[in-house]
PQR file with spaces between the fields and no chain letter, atoms N, CA, C, O and H, PARSE charges and radii, in Angstrom:
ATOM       1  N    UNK     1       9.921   40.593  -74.560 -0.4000 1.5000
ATOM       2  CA   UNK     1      10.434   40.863  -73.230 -0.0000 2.0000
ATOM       3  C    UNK     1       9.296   41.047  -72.221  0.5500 1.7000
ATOM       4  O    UNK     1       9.546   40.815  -71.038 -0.5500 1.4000
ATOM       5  N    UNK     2       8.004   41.463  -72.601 -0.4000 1.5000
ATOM       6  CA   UNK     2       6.929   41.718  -71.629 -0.0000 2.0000
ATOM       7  C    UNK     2       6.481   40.710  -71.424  0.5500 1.7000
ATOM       8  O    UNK     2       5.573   41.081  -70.681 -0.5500 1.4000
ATOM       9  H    UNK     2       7.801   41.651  -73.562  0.4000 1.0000
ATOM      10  N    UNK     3       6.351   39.443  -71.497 -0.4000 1.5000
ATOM      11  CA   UNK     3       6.036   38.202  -71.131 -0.0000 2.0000
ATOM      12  C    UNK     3       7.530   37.257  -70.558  0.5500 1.7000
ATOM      13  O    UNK     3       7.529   36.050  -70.316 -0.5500 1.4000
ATOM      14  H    UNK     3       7.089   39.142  -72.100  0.4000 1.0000
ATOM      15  N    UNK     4       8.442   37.971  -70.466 -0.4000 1.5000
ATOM      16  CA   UNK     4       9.405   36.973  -69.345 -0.0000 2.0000
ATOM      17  C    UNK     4       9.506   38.363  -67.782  0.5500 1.7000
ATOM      18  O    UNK     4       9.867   38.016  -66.658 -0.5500 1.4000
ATOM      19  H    UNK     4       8.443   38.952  -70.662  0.4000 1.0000
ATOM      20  N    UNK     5       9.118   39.778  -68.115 -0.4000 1.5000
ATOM      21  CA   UNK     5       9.041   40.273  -67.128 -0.0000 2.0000
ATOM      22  C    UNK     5       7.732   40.761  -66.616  0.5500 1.7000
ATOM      23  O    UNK     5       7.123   41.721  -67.089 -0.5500 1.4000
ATOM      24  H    UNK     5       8.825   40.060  -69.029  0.4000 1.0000
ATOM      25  N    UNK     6       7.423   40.174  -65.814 -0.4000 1.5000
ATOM      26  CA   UNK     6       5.917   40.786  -65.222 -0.0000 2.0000
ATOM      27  C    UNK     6       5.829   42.265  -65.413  0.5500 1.7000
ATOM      28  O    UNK     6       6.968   42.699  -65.586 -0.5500 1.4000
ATOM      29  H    UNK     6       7.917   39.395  -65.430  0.4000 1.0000
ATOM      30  N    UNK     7       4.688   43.469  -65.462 -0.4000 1.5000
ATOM      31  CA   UNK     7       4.672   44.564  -64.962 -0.0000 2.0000
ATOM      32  C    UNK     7       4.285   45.073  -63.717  0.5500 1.7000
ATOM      33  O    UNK     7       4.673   46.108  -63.175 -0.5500 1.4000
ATOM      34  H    UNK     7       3.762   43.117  -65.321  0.4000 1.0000
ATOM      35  N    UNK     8       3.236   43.985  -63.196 -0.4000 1.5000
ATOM      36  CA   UNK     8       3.072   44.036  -61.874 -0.0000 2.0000
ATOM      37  C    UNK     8       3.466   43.061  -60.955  0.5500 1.7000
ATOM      38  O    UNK     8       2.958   41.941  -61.017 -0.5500 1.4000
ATOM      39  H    UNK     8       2.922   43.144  -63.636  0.4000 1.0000
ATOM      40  N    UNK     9       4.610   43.436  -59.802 -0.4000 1.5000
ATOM      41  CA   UNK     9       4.362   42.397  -58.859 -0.0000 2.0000
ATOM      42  C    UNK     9       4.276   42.892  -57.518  0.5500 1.7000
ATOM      43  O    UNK     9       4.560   44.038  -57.169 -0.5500 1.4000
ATOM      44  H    UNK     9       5.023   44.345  -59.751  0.4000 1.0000
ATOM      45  N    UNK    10       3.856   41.930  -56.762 -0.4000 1.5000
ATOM      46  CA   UNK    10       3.382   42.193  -55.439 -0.0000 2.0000
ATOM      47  C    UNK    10       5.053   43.288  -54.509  0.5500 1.7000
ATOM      48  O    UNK    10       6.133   42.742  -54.286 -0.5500 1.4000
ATOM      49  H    UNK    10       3.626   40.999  -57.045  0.4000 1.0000
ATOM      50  N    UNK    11       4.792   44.568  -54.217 -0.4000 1.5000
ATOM      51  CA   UNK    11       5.249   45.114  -53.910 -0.0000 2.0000
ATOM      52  C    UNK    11       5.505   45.261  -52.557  0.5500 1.7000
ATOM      53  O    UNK    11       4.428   44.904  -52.080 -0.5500 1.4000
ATOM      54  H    UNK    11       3.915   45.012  -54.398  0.4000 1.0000
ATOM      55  N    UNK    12       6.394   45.620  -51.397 -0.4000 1.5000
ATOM      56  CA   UNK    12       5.879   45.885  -49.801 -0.0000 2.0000
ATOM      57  C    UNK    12       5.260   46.367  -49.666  0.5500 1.7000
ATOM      58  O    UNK    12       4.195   45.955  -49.206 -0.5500 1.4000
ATOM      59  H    UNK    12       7.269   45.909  -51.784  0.4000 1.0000
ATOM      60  N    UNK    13       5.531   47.790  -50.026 -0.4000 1.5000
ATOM      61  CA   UNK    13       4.735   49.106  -49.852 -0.0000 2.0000
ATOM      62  C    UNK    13       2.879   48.530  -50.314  0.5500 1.7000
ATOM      63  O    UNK    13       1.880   48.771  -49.636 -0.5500 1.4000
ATOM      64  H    UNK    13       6.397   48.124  -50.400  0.4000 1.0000
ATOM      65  N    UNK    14       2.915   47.945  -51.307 -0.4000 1.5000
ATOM      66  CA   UNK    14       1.298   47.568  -51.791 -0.0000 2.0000
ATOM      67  C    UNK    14       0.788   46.499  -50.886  0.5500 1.7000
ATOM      68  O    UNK    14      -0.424   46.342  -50.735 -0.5500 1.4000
ATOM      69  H    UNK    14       3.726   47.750  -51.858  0.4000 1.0000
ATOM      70  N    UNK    15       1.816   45.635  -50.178 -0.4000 1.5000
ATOM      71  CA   UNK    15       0.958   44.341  -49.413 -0.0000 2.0000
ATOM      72  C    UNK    15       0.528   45.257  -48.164  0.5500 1.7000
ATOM      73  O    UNK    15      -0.671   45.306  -47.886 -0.5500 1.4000
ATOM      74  H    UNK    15       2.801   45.762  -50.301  0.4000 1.0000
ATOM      75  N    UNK    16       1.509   46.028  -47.357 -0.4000 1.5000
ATOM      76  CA   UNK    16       1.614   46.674  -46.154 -0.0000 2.0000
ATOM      77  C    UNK    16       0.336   47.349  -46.408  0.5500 1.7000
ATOM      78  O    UNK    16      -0.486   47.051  -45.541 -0.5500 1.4000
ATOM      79  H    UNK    16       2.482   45.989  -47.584  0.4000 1.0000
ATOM      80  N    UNK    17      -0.270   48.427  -47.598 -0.4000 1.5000
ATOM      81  CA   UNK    17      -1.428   49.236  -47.049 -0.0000 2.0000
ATOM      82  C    UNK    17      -2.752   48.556  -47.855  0.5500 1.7000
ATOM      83  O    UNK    17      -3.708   49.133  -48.372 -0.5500 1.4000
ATOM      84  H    UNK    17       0.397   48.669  -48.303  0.4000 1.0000
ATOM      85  N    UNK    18      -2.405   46.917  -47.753 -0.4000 1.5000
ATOM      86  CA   UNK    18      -4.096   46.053  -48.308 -0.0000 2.0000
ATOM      87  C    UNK    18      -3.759   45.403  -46.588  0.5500 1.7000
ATOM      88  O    UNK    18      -4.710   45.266  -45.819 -0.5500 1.4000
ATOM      89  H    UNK    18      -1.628   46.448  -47.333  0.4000 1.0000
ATOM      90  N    UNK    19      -2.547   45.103  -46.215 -0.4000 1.5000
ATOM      91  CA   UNK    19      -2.925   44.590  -44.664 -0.0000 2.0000
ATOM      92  C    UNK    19      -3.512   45.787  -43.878  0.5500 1.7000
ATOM      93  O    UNK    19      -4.612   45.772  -43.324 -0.5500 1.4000
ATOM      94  H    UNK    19      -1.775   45.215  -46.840  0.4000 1.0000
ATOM      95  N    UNK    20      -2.962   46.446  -43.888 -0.4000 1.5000
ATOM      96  CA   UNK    20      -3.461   47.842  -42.956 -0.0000 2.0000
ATOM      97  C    UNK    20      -5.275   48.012  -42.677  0.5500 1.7000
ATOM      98  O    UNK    20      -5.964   48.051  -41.658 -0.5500 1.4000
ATOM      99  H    UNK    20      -2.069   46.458  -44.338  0.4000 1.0000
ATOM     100  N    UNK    21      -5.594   48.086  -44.265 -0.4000 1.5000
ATOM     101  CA   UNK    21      -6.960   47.983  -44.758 -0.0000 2.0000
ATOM     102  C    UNK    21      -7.714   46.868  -44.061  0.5500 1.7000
ATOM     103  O    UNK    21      -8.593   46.980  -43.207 -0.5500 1.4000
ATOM     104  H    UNK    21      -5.034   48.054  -45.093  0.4000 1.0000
ATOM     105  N    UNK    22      -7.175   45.719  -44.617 -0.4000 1.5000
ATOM     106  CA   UNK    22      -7.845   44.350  -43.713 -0.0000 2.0000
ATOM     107  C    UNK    22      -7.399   44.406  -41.961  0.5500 1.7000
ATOM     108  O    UNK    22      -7.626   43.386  -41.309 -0.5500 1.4000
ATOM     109  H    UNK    22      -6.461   45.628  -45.311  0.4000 1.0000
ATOM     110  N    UNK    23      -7.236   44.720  -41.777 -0.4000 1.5000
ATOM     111  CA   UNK    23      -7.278   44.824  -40.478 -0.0000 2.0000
ATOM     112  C    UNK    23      -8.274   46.062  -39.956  0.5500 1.7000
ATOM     113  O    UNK    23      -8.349   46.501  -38.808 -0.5500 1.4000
ATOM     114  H    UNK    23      -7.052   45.548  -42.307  0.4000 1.0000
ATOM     115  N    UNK    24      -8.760   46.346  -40.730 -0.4000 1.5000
ATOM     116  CA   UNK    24      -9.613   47.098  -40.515 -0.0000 2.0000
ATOM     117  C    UNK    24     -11.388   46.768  -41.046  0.5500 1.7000
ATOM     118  O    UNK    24     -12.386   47.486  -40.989 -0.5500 1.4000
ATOM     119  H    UNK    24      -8.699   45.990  -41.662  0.4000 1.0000
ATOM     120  N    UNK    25     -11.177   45.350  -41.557 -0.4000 1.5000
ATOM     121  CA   UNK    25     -12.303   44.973  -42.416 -0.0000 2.0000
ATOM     122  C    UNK    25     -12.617   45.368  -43.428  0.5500 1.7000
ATOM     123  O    UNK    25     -13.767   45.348  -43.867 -0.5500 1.4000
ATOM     124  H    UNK    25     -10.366   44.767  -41.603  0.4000 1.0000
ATOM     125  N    UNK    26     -11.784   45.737  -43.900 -0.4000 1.5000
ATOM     126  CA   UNK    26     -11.863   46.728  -45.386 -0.0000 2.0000
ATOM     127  C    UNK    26     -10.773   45.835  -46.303  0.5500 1.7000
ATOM     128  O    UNK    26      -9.563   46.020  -46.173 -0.5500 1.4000
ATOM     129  H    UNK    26     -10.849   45.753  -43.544  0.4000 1.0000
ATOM     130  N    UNK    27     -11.370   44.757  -47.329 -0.4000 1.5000
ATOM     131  CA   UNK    27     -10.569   43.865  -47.705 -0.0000 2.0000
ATOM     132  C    UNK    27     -10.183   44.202  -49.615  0.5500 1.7000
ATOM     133  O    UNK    27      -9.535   43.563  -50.444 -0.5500 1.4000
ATOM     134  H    UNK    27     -12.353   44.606  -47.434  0.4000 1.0000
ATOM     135  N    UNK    28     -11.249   45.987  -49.707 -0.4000 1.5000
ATOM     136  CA   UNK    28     -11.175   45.968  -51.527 -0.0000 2.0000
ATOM     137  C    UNK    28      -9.599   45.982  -51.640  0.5500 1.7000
ATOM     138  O    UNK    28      -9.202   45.759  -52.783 -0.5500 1.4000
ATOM     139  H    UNK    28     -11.775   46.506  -49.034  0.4000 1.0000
ATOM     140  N    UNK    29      -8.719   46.175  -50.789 -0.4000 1.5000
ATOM     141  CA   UNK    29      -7.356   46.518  -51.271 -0.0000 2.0000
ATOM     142  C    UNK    29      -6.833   45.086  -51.732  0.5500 1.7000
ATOM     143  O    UNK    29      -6.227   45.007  -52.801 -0.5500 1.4000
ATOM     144  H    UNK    29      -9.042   46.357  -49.860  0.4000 1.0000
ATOM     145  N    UNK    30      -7.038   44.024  -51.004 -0.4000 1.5000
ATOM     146  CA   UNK    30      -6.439   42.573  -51.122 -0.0000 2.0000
ATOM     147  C    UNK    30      -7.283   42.395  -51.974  0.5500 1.7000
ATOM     148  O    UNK    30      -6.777   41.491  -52.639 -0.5500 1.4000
ATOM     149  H    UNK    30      -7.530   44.089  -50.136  0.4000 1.0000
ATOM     150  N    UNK    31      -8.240   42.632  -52.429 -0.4000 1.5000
ATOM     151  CA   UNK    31      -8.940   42.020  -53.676 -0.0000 2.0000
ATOM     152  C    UNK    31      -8.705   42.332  -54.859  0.5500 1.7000
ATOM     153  O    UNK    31      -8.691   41.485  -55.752 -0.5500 1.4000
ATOM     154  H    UNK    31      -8.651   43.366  -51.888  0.4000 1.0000
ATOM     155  N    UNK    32      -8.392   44.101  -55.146 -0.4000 1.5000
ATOM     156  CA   UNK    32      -7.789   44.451  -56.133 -0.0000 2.0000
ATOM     157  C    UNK    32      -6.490   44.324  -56.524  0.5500 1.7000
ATOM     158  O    UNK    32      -6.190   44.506  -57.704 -0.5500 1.4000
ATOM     159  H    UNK    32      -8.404   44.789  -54.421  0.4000 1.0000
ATOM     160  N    UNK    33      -5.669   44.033  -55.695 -0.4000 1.5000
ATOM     161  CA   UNK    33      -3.895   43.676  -55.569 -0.0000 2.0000
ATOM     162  C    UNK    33      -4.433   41.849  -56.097  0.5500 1.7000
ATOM     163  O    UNK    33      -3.583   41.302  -56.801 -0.5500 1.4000
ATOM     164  H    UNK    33      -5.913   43.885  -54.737  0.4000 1.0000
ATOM     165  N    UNK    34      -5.602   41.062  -55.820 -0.4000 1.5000
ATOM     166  CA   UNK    34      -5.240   39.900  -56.886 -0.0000 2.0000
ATOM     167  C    UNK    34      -6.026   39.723  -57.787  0.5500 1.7000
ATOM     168  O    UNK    34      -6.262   38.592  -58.212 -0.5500 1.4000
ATOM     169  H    UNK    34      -6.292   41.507  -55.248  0.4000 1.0000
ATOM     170  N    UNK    35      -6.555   40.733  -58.230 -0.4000 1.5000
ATOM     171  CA   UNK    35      -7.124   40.934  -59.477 -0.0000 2.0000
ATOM     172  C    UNK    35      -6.021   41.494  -60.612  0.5500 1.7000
ATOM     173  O    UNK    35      -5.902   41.176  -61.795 -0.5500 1.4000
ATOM     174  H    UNK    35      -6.363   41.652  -57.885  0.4000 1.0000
ATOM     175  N    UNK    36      -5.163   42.568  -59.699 -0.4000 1.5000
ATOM     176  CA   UNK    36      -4.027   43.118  -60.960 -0.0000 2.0000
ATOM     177  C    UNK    36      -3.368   42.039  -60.584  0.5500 1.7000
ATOM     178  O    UNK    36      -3.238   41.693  -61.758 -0.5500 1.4000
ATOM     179  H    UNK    36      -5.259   42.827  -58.738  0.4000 1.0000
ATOM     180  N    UNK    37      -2.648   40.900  -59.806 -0.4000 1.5000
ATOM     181  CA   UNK    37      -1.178   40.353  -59.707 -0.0000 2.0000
ATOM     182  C    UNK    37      -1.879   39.175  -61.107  0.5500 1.7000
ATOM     183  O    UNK    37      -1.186   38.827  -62.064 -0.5500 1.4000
ATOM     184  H    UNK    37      -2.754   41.181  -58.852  0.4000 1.0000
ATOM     185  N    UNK    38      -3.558   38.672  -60.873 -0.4000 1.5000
ATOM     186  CA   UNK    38      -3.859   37.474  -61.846 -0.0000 2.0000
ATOM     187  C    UNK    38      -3.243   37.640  -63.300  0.5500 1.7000
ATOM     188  O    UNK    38      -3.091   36.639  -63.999 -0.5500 1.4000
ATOM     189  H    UNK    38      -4.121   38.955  -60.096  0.4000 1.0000
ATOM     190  N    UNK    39      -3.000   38.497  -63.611 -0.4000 1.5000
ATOM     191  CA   UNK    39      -2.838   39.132  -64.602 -0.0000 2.0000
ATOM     192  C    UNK    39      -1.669   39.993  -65.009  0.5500 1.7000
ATOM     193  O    UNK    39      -1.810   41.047  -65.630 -0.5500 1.4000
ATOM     194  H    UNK    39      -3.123   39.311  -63.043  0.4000 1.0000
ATOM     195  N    UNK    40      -0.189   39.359  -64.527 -0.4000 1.5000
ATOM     196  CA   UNK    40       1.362   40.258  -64.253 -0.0000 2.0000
ATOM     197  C    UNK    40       1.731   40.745  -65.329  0.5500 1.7000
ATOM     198  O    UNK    40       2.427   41.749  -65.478 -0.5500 1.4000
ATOM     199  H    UNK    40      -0.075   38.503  -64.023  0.4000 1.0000
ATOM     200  N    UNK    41       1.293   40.070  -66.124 -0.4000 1.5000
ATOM     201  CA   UNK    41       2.205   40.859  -67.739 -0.0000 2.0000
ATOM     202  C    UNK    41       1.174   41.640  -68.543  0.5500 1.7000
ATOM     203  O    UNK    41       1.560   42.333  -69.484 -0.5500 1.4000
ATOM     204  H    UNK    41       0.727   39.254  -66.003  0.4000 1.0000
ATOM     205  N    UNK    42      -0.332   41.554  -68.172 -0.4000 1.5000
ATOM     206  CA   UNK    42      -0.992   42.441  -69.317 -0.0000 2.0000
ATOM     207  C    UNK    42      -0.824   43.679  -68.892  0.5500 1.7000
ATOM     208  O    UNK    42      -0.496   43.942  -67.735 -0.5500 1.4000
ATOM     209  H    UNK    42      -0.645   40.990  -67.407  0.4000 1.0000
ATOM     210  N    UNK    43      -1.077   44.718  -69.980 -0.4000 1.5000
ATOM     211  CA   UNK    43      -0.689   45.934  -69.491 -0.0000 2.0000
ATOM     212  C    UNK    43      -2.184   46.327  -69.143  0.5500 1.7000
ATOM     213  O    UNK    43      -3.039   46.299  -70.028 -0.5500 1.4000
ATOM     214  H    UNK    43      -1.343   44.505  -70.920  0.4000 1.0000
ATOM     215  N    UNK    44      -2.557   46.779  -67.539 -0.4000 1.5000
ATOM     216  CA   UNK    44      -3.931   47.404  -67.218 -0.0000 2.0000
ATOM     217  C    UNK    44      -4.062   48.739  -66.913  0.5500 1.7000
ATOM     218  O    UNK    44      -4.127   49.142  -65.751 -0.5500 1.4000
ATOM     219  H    UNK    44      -1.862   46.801  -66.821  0.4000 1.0000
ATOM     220  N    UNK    45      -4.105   49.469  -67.904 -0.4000 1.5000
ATOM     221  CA   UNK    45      -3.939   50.926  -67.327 -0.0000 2.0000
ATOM     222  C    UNK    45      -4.527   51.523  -66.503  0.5500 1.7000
ATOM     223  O    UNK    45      -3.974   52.474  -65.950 -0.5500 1.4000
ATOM     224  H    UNK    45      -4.053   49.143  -68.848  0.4000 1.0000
ATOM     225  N    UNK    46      -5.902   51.122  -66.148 -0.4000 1.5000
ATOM     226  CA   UNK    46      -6.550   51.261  -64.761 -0.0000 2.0000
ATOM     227  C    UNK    46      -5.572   51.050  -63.621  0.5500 1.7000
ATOM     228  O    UNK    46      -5.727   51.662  -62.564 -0.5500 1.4000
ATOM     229  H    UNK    46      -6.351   50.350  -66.597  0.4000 1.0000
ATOM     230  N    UNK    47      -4.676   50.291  -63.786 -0.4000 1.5000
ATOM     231  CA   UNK    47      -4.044   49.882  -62.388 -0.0000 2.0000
ATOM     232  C    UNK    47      -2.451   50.659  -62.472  0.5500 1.7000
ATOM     233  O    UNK    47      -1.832   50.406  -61.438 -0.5500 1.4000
ATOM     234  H    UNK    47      -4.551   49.794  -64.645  0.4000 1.0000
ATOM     235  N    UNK    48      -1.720   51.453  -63.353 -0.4000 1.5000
ATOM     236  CA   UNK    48      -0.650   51.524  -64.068 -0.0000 2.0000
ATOM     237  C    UNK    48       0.033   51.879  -62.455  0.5500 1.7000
ATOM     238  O    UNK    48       1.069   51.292  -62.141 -0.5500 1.4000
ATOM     239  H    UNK    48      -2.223   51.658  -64.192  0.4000 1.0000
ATOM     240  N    UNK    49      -0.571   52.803  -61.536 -0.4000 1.5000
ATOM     241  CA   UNK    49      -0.065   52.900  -60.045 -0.0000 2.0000
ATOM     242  C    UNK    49       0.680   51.823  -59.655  0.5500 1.7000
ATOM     243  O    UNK    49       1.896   51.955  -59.515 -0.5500 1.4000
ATOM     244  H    UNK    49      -1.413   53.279  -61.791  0.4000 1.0000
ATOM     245  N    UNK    50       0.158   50.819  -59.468 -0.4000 1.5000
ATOM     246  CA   UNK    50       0.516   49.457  -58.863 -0.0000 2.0000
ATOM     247  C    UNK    50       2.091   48.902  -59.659  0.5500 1.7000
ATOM     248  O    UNK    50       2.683   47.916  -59.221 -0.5500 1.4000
ATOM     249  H    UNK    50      -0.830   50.713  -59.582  0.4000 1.0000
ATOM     250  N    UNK    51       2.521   49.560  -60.641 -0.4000 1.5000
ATOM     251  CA   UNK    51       3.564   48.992  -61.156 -0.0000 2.0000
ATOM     252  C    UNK    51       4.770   50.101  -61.097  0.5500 1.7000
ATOM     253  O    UNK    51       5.769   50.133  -61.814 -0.5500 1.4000
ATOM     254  H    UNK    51       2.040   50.362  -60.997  0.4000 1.0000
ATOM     255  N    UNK    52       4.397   51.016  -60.029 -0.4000 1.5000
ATOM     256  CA   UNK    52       5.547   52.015  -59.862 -0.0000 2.0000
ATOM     257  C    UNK    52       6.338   51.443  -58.353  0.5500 1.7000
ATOM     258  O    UNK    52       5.885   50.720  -57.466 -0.5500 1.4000
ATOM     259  H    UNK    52       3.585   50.991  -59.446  0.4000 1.0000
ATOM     260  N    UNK    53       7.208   51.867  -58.445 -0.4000 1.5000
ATOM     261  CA   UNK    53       8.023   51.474  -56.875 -0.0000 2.0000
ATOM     262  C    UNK    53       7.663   52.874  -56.199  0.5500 1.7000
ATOM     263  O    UNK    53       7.330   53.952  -56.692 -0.5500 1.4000
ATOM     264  H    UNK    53       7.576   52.455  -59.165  0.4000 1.0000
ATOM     265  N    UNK    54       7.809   52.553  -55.199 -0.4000 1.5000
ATOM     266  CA   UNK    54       7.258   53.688  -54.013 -0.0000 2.0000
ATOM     267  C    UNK    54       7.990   54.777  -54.101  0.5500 1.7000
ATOM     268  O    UNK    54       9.055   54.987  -54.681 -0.5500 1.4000
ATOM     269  H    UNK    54       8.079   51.677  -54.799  0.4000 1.0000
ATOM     270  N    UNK    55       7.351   55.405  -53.506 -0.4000 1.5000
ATOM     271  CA   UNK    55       7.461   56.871  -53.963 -0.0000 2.0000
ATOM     272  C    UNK    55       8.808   56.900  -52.311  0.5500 1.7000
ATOM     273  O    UNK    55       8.822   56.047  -51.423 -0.5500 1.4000
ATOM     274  H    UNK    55       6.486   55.235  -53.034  0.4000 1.0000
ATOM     275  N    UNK    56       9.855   58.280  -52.412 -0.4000 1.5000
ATOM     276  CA   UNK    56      10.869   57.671  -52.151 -0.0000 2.0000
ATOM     277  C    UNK    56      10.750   58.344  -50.675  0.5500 1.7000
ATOM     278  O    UNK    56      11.458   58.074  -49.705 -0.5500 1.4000
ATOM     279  H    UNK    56       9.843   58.973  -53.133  0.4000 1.0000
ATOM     280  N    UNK    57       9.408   59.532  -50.752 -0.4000 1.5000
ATOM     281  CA   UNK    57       9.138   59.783  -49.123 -0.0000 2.0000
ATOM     282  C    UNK    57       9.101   58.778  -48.226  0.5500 1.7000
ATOM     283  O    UNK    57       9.746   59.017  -47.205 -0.5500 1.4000
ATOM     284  H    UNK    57       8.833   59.752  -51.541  0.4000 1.0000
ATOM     285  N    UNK    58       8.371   57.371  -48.284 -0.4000 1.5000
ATOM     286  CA   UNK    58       7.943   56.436  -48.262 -0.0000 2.0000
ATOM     287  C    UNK    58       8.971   55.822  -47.318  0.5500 1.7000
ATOM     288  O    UNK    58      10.064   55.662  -47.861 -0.5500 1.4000
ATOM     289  H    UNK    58       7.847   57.178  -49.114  0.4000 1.0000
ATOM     290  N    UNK    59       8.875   55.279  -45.514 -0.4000 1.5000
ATOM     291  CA   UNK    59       9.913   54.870  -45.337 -0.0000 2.0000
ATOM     292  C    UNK    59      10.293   53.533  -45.668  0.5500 1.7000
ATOM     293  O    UNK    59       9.311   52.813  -45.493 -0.5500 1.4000
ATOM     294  H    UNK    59       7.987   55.410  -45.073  0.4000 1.0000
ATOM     295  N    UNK    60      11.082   53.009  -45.989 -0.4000 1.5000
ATOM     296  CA   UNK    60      11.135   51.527  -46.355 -0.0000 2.0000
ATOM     297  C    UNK    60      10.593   50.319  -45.476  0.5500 1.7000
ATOM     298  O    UNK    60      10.538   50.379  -44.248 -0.5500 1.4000
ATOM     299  H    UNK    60      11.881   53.595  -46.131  0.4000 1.0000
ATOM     300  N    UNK    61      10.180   49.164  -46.257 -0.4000 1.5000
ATOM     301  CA   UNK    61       9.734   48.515  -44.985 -0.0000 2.0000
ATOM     302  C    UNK    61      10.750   47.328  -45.064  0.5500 1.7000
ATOM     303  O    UNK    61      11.080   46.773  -46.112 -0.5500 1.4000
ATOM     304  H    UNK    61      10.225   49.115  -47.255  0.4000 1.0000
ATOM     305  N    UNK    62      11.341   46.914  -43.413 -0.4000 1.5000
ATOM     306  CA   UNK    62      12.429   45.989  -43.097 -0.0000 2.0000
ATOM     307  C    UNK    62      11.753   44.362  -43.501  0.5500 1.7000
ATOM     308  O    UNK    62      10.572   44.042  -43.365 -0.5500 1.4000
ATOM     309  H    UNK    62      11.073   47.365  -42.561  0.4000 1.0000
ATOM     310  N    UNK    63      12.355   43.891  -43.783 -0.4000 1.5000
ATOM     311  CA   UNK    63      11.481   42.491  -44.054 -0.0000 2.0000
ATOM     312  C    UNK    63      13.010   41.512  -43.460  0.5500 1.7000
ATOM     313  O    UNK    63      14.135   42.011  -43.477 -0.5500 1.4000
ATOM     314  H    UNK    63      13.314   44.151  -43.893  0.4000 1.0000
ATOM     315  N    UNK    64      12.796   40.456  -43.100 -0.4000 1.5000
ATOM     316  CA   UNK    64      13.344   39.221  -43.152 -0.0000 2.0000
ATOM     317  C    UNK    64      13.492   38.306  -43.002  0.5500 1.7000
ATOM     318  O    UNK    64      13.142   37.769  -41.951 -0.5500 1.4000
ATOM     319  H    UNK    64      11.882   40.051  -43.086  0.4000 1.0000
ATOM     320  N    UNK    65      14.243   37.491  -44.239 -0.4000 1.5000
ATOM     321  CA   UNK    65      14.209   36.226  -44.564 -0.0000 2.0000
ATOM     322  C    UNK    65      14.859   34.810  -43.281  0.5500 1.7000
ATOM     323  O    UNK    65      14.924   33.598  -43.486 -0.5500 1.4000
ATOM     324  H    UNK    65      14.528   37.927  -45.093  0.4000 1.0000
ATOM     325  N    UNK    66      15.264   35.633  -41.955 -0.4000 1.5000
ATOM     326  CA   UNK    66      15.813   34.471  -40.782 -0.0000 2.0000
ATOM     327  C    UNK    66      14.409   34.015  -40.404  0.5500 1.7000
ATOM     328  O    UNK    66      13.326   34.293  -40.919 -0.5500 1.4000
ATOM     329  H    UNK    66      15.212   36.618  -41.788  0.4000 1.0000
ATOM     330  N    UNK    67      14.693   33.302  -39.446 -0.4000 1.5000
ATOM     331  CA   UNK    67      13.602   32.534  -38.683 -0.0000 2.0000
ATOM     332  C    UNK    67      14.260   31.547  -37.772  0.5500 1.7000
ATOM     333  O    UNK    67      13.575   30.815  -37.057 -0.5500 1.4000
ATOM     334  H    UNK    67      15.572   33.077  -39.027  0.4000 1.0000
């Protein structure tokens, strides 16, 4: 089952504070978000954060799919 479900995937909450970062010239966040995504199904316990859903203080972020 751990190889048809990723453990990490690219999250809102995780893209929103590597953009935040890069916009600030500070790009380790986008670098480490594709260093863990290269790699979705191994288990990296260095990174085990990255595979939790946000914490629920957290306000949600609106996304959408019109255009």
């Amino acid at each position: 089952m751990d190889q048809v479900n990723p453990k990490y995937i690219l999250r809102n909450h995780l893209a929103q504070a590597a953009i935040e970062k890069a916009q600030g010239d500070d790009f380790s966040e986008v670098t480490k978000l594709l260093q863990i995504l290269s790699r979705p199904y191994d288990e990296q316990l260095e990174y085990g954060i990255y595979a939790l859903p946000p914490s629920p203080d957290l306000n949600p972020v609106a996304v959408s799919c019109s255009s």
